[in-house]
DRENTORKOL-3810 file (N, C-alpha, C; in nm, 4 decimals):
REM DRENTORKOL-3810
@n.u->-6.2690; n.v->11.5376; n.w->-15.0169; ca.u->-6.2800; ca.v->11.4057; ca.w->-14.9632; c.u->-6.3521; c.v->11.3166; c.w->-15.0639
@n.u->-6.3099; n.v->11.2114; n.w->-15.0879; ca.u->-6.3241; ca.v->11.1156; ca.w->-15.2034; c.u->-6.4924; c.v->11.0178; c.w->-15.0985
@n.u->-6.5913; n.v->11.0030; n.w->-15.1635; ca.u->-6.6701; ca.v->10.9194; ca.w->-15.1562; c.u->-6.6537; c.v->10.7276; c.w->-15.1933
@n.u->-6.6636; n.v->10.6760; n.w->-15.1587; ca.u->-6.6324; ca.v->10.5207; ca.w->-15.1888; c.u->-6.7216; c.v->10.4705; c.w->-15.1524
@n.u->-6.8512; n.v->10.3856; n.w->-15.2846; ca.u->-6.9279; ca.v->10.3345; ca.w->-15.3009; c.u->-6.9062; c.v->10.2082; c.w->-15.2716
@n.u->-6.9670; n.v->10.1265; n.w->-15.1880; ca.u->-6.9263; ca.v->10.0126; ca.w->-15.1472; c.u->-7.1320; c.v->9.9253; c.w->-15.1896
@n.u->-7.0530; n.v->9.7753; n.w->-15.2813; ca.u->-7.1681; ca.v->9.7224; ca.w->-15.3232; c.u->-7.1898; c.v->9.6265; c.w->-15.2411
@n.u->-7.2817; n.v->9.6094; n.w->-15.1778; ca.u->-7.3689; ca.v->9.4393; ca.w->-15.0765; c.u->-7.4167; c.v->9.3624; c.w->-15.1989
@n.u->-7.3627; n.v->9.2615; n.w->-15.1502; ca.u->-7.4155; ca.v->9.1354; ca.w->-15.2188; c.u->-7.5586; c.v->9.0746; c.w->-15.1764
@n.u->-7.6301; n.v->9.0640; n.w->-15.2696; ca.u->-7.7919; ca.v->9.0293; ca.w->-15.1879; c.u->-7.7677; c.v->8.8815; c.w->-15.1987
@n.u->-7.6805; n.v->8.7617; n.w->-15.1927; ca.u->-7.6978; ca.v->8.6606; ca.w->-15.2115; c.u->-7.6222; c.v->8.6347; c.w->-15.0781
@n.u->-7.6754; n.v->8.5861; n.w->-14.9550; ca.u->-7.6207; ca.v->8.5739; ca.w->-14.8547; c.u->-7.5430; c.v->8.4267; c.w->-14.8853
@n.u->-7.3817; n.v->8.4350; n.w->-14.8064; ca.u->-7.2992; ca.v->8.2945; ca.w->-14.7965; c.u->-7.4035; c.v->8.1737; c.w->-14.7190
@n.u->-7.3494; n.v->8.0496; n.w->-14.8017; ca.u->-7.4439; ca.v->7.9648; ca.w->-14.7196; c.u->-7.4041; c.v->7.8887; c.w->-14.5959
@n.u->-7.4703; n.v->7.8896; n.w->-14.4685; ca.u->-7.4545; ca.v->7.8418; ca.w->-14.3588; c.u->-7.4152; c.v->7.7409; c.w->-14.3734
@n.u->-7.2927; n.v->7.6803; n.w->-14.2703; ca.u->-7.3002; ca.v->7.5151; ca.w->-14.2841; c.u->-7.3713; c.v->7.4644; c.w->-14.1802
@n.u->-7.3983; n.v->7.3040; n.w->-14.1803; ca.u->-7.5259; ca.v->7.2235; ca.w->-14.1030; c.u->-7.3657; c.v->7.2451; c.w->-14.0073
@n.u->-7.4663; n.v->7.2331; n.w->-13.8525; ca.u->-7.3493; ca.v->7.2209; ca.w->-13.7333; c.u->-7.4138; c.v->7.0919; c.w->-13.6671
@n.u->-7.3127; n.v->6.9777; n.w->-13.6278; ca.u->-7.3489; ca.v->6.8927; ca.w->-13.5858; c.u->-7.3406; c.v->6.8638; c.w->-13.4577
@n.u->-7.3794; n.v->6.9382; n.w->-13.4172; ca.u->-7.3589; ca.v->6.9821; ca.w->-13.2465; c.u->-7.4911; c.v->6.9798; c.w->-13.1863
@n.u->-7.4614; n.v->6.9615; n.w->-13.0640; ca.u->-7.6213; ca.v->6.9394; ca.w->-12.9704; c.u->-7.7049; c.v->7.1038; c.w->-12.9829
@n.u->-7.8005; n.v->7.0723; n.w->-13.0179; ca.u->-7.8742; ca.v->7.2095; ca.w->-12.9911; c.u->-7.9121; c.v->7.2261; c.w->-12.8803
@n.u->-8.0309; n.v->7.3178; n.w->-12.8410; ca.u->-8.0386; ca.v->7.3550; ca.w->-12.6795; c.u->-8.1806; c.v->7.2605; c.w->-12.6534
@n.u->-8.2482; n.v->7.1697; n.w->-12.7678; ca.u->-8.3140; ca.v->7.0834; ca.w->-12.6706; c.u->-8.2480; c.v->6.9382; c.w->-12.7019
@n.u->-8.1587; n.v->6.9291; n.w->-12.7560; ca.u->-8.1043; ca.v->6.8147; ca.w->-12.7202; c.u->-8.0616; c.v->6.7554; c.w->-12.5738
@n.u->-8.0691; n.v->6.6281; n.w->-12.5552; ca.u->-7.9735; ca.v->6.5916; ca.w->-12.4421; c.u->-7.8589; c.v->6.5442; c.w->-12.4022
@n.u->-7.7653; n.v->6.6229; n.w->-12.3238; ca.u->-7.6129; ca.v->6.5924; ca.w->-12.2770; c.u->-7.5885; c.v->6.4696; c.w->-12.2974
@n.u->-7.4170; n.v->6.5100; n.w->-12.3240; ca.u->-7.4273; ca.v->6.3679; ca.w->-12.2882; c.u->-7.4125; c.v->6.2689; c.w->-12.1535
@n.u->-7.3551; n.v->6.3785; n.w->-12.0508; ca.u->-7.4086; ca.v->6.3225; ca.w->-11.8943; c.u->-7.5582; c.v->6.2684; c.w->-11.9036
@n.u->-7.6797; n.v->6.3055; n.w->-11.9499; ca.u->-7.7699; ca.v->6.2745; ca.w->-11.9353; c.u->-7.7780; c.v->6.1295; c.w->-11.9786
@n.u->-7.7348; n.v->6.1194; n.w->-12.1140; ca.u->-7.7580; ca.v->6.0140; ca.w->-12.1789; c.u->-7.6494; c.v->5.8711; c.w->-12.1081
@n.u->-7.5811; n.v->5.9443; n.w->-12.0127; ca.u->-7.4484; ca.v->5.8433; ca.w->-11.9968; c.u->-7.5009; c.v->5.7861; c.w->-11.8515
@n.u->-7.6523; n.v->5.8618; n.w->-11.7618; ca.u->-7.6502; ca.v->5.8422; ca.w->-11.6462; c.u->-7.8183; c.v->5.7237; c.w->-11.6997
@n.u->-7.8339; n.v->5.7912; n.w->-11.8152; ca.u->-8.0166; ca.v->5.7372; ca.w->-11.8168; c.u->-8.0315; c.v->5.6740; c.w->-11.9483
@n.u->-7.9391; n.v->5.5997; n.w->-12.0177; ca.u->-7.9587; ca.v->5.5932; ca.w->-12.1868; c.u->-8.1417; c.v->5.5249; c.w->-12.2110
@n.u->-8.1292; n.v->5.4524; n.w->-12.1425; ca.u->-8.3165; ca.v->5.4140; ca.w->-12.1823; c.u->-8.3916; c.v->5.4880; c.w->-12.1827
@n.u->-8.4112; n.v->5.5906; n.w->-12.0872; ca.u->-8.4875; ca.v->5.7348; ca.w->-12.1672; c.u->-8.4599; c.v->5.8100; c.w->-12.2483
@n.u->-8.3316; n.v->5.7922; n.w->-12.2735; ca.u->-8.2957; ca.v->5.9079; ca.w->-12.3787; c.u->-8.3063; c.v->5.8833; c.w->-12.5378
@n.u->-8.2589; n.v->5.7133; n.w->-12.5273; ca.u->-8.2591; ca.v->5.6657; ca.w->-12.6925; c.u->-8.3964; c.v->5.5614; c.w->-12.6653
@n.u->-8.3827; n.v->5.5200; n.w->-12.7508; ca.u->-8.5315; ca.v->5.4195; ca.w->-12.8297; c.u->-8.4403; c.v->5.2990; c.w->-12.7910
@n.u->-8.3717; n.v->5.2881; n.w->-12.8637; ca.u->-8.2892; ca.v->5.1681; ca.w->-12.8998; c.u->-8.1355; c.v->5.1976; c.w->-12.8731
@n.u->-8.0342; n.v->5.0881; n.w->-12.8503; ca.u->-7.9038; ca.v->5.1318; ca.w->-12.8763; c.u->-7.8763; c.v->5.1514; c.w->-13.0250
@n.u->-7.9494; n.v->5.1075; n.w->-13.0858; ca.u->-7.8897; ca.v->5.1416; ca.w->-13.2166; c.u->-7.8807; c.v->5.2947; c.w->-13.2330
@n.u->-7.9538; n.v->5.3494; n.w->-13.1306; ca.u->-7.9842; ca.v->5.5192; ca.w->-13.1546; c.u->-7.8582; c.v->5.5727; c.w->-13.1419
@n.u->-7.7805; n.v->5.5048; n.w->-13.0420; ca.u->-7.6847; ca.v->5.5699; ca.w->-12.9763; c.u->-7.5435; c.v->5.5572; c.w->-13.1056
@n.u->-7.5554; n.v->5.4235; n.w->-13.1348; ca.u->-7.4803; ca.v->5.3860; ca.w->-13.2554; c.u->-7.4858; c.v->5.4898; c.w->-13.3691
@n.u->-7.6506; n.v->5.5408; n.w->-13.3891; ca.u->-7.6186; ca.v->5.6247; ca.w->-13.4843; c.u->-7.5768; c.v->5.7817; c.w->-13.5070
@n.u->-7.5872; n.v->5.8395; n.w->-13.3267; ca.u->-7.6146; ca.v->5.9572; ca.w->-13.3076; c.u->-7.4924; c.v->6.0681; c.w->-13.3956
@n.u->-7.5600; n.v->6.1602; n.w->-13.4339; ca.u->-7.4648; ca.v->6.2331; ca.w->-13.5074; c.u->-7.3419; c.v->6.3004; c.w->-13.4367
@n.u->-7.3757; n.v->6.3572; n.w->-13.3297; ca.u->-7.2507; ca.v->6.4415; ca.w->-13.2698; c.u->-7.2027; c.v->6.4249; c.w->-13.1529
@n.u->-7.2245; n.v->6.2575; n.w->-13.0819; ca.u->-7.1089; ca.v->6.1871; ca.w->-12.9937; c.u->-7.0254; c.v->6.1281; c.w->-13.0261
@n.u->-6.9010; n.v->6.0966; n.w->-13.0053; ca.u->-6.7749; ca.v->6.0777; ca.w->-13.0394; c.u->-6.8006; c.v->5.9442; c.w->-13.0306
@n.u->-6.7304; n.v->5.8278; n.w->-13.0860; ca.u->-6.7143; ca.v->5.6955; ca.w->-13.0781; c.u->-6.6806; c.v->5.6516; c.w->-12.9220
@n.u->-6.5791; n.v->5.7452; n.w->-12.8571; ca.u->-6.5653; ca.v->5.6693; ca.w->-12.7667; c.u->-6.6964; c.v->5.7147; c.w->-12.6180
@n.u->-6.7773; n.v->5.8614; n.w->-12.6662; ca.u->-6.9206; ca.v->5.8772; ca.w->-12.5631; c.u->-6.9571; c.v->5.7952; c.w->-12.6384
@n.u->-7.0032; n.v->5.7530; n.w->-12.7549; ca.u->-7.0971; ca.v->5.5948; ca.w->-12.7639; c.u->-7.0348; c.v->5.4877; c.w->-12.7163
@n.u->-6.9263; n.v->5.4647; n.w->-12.6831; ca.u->-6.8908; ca.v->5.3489; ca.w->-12.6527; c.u->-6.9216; c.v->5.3158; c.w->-12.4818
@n.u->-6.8511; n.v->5.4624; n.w->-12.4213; ca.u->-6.9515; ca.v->5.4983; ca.w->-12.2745; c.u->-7.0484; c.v->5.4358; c.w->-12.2551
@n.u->-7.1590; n.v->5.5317; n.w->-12.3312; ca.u->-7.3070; ca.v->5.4819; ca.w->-12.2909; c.u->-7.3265; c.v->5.3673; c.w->-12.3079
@n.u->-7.3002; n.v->5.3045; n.w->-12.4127; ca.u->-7.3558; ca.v->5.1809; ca.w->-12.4098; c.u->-7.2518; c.v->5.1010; c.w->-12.3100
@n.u->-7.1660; n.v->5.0861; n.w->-12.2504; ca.u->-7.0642; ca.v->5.0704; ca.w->-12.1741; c.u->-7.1980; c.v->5.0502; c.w->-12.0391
@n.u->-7.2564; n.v->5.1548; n.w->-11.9988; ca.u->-7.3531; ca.v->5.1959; ca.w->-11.9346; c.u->-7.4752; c.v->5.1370; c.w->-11.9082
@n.u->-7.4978; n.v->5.1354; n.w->-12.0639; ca.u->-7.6325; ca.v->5.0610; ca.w->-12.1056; c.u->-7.6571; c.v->4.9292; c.w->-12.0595
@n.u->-7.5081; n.v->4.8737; n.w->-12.0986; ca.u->-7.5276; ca.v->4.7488; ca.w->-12.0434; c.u->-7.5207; c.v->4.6987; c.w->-11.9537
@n.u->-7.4242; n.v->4.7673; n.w->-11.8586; ca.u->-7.4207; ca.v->4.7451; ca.w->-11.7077; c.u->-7.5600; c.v->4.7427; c.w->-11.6559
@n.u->-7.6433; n.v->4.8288; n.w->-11.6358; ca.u->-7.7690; ca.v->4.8426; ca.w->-11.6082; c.u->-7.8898; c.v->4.7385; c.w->-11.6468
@n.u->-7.8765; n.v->4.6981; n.w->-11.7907; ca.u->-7.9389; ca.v->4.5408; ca.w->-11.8114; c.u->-7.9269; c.v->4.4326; c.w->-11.8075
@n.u->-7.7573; n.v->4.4276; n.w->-11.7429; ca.u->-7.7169; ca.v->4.3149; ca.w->-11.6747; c.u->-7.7449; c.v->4.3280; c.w->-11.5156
@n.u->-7.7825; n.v->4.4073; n.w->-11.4883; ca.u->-7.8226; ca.v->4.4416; ca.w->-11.3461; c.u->-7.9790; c.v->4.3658; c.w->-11.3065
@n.u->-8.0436; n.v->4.4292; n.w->-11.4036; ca.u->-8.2072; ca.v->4.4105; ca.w->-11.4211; c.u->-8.1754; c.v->4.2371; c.w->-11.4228
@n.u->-8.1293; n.v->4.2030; n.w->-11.4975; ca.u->-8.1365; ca.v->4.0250; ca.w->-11.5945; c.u->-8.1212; c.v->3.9688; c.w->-11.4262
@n.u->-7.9722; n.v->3.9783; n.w->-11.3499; ca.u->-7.9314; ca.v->3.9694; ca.w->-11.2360; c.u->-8.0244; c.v->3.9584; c.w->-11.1332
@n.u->-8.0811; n.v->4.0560; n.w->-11.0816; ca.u->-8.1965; ca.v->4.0977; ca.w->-11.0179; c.u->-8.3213; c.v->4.0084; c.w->-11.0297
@n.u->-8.3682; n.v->4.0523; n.w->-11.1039; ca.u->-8.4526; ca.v->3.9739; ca.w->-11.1735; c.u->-8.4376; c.v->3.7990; c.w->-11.1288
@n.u->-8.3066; n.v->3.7364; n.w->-11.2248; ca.u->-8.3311; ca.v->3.5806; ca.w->-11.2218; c.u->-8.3434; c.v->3.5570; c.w->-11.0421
@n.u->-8.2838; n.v->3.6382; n.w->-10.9467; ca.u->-8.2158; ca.v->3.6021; ca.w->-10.8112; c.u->-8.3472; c.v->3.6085; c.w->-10.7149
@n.u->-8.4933; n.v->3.7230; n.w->-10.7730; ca.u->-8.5878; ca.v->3.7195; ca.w->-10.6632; c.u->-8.7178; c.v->3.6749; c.w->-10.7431
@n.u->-8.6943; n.v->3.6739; n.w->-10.8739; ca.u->-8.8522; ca.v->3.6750; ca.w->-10.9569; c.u->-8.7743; c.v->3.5359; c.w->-11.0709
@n.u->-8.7264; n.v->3.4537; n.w->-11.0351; ca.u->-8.6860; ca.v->3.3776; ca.w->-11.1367; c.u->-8.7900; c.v->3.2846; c.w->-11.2126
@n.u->-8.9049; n.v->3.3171; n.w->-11.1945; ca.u->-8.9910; ca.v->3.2502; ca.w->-11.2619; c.u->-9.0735; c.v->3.3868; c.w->-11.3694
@n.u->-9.0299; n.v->3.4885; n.w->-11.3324; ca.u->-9.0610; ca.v->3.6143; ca.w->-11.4284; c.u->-8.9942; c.v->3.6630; c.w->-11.5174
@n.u->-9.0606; n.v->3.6859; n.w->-11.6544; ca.u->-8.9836; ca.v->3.6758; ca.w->-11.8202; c.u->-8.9205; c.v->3.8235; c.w->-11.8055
@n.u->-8.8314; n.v->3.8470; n.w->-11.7558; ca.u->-8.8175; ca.v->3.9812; ca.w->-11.7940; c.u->-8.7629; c.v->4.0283; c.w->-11.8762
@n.u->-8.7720; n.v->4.1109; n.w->-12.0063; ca.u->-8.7136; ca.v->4.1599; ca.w->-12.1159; c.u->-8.6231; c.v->4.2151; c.w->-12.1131
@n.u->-8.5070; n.v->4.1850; n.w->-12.1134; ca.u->-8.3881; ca.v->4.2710; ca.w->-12.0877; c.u->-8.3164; c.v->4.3306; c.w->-12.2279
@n.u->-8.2731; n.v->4.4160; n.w->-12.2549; ca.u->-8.2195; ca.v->4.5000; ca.w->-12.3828; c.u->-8.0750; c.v->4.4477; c.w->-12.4321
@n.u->-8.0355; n.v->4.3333; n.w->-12.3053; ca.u->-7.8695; ca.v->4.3157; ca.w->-12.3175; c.u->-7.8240; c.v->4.2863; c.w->-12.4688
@n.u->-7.8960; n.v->4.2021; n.w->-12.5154; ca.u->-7.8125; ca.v->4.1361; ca.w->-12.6432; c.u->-7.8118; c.v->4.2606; c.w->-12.7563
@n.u->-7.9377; n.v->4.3314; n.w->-12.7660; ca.u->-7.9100; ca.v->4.4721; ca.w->-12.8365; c.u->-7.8317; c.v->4.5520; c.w->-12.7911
@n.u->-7.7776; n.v->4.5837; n.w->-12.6932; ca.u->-7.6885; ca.v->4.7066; ca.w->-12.6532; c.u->-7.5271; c.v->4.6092; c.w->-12.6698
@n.u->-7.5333; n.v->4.4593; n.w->-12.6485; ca.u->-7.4775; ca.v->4.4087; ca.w->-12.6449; c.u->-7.3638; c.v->4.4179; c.w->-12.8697
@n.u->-7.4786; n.v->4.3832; n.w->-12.8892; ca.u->-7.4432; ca.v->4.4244; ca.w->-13.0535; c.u->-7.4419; c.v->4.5540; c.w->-13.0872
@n.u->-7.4679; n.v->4.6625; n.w->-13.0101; ca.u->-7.3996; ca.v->4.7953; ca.w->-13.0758; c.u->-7.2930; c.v->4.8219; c.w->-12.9854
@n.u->-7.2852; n.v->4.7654; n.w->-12.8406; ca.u->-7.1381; ca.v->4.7829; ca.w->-12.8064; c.u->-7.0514; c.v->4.6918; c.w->-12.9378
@n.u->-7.0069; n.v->4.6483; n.w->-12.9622; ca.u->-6.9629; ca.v->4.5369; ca.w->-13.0821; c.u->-6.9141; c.v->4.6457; c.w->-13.1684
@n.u->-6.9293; n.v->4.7541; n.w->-13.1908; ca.u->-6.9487; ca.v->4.8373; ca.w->-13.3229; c.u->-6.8045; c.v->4.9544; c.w->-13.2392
@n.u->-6.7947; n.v->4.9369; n.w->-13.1540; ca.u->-6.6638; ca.v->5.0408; ca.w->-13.0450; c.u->-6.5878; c.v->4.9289; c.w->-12.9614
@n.u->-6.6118; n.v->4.8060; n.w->-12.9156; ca.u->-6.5590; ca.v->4.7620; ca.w->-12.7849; c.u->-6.5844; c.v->4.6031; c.w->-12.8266
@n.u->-6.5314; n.v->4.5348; n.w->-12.9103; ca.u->-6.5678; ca.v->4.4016; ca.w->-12.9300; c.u->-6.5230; c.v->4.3304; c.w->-12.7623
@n.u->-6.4288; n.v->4.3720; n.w->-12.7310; ca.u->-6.4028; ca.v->4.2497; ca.w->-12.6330; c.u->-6.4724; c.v->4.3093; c.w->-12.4816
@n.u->-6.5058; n.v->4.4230; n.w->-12.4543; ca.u->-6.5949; ca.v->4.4617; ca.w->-12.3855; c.u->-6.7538; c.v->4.3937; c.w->-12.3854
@n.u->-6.8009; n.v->4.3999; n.w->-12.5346; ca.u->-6.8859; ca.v->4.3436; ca.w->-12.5712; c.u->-6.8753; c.v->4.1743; c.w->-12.5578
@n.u->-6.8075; n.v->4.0936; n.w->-12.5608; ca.u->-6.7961; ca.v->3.9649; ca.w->-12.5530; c.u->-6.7840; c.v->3.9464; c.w->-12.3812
@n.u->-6.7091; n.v->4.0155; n.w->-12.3279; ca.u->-6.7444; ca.v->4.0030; ca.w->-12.1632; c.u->-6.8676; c.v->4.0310; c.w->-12.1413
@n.u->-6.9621; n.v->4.1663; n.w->-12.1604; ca.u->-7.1135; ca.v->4.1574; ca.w->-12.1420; c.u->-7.2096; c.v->3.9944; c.w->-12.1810
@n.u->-7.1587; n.v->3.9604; n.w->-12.2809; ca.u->-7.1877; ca.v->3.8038; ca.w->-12.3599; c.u->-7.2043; c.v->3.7262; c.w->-12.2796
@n.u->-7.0870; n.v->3.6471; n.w->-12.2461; ca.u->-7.0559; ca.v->3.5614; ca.w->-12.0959; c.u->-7.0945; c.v->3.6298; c.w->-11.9949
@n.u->-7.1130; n.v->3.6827; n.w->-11.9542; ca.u->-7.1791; ca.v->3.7465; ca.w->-11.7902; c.u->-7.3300; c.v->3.7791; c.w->-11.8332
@n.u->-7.3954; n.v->3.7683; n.w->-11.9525; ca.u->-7.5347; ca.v->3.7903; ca.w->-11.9476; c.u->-7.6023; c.v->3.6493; c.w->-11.9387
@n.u->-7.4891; n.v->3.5382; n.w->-12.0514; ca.u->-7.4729; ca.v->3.4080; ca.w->-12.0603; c.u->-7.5046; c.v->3.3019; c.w->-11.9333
@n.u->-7.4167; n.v->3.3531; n.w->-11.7602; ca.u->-7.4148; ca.v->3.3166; ca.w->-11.7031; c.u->-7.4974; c.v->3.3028; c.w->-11.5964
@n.u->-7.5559; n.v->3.4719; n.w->-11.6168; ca.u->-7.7008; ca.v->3.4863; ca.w->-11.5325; c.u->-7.8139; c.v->3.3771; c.w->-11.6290
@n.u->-7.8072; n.v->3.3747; n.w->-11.7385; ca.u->-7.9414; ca.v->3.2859; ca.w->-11.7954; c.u->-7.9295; c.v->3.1591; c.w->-11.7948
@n.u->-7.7805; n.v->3.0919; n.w->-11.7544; ca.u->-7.7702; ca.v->2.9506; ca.w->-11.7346; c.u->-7.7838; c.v->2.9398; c.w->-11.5851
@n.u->-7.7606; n.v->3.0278; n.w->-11.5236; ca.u->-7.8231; ca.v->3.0460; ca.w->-11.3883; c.u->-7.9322; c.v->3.0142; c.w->-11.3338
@n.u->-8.0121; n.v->3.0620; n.w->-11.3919; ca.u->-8.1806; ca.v->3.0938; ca.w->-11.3903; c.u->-8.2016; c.v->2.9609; c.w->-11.4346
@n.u->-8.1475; n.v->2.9214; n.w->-11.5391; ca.u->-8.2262; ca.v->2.8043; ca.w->-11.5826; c.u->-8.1984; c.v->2.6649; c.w->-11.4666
@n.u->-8.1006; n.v->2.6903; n.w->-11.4172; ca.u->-8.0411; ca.v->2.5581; ca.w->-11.3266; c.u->-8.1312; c.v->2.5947; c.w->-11.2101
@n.u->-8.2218; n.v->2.7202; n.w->-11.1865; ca.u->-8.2952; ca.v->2.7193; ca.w->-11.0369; c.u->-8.4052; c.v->2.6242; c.w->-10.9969
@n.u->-8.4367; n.v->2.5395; n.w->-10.9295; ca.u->-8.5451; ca.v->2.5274; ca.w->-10.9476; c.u->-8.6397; c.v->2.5684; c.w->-10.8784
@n.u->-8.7777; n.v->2.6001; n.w->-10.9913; ca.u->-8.8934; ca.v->2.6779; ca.w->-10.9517; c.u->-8.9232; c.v->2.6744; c.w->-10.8606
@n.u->-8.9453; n.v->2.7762; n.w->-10.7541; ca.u->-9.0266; ca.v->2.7548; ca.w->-10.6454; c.u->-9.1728; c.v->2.7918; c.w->-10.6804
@n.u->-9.2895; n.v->2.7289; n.w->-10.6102; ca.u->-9.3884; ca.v->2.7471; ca.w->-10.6142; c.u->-9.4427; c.v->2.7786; c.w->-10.4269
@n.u->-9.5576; n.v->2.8351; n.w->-10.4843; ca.u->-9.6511; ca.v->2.9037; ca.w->-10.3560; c.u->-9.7038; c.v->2.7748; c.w->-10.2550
@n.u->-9.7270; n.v->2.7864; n.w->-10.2011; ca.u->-9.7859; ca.v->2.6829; ca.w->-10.1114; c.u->-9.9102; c.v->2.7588; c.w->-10.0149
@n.u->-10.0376; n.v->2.7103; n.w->-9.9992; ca.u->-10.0878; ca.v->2.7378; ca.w->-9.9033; c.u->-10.0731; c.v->2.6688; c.w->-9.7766
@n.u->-10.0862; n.v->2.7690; n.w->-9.6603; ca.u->-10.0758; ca.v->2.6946; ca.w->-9.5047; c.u->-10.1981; c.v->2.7057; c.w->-9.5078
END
């Protein structure tokens, strides 16, 4: 019976980077139900490595619904309160997947703030 020396290479092949969610990353259900906790900014979402153009286009799809909600809200019971809304940023990274999506968020964020501005102030009164 013949012996057959077999040589290992000590230089292991090199791994490639995987651009895939690891196990503490977050879903993208997560990110599609909660994006303000999940990213900093929309630009985050704009830049994320391993969601597809059209899950970024989602979330921020998302994103903005939700800070047109707040803006909404907001001008209709507290219209004398500044509230910071994220629209025009999520508004410009939708822009980057969904221009005309993004231009409807525009006019409907547009309309709540010409809204607000036509209210006039109520003030407190004592009885």
């Amino acid at each position: 019976m013949e012996m057959i020396e077999a040589k290992l290479d000590s230089s292991p092949a090199p791994v490639p980077q995987v651009k895939s969610p690891g196990v503490s990353e977050r879903s993208f259900v997560d990110a599609l139900v909660d994006p303000v906790n999940i990213f900093a900014s929309p630009r985050e979402v704009v830049e994320h490595p391993w969601f597809s153009d059209e899950e970024k286009r989602t979330i921020l799809l998302s994103w903005a619904r939700d800070e047109l909600v707040i803006e909404q809200v907001a001008s209709r019971i507290m219209p004398d309160l500044q509230v910071k809304s994220r629209i025009d940023a999520v508004i410009e990274a939708l822009a980057n997947f969904d221009q005309a999506a993004a231009g409807e968020y525009h006019s409907a964020a547009q309309a709540i703030r010409s809204d607000k501005s036509r209210q006039p102030v109520r003030r407190r009164t004592s009885h």
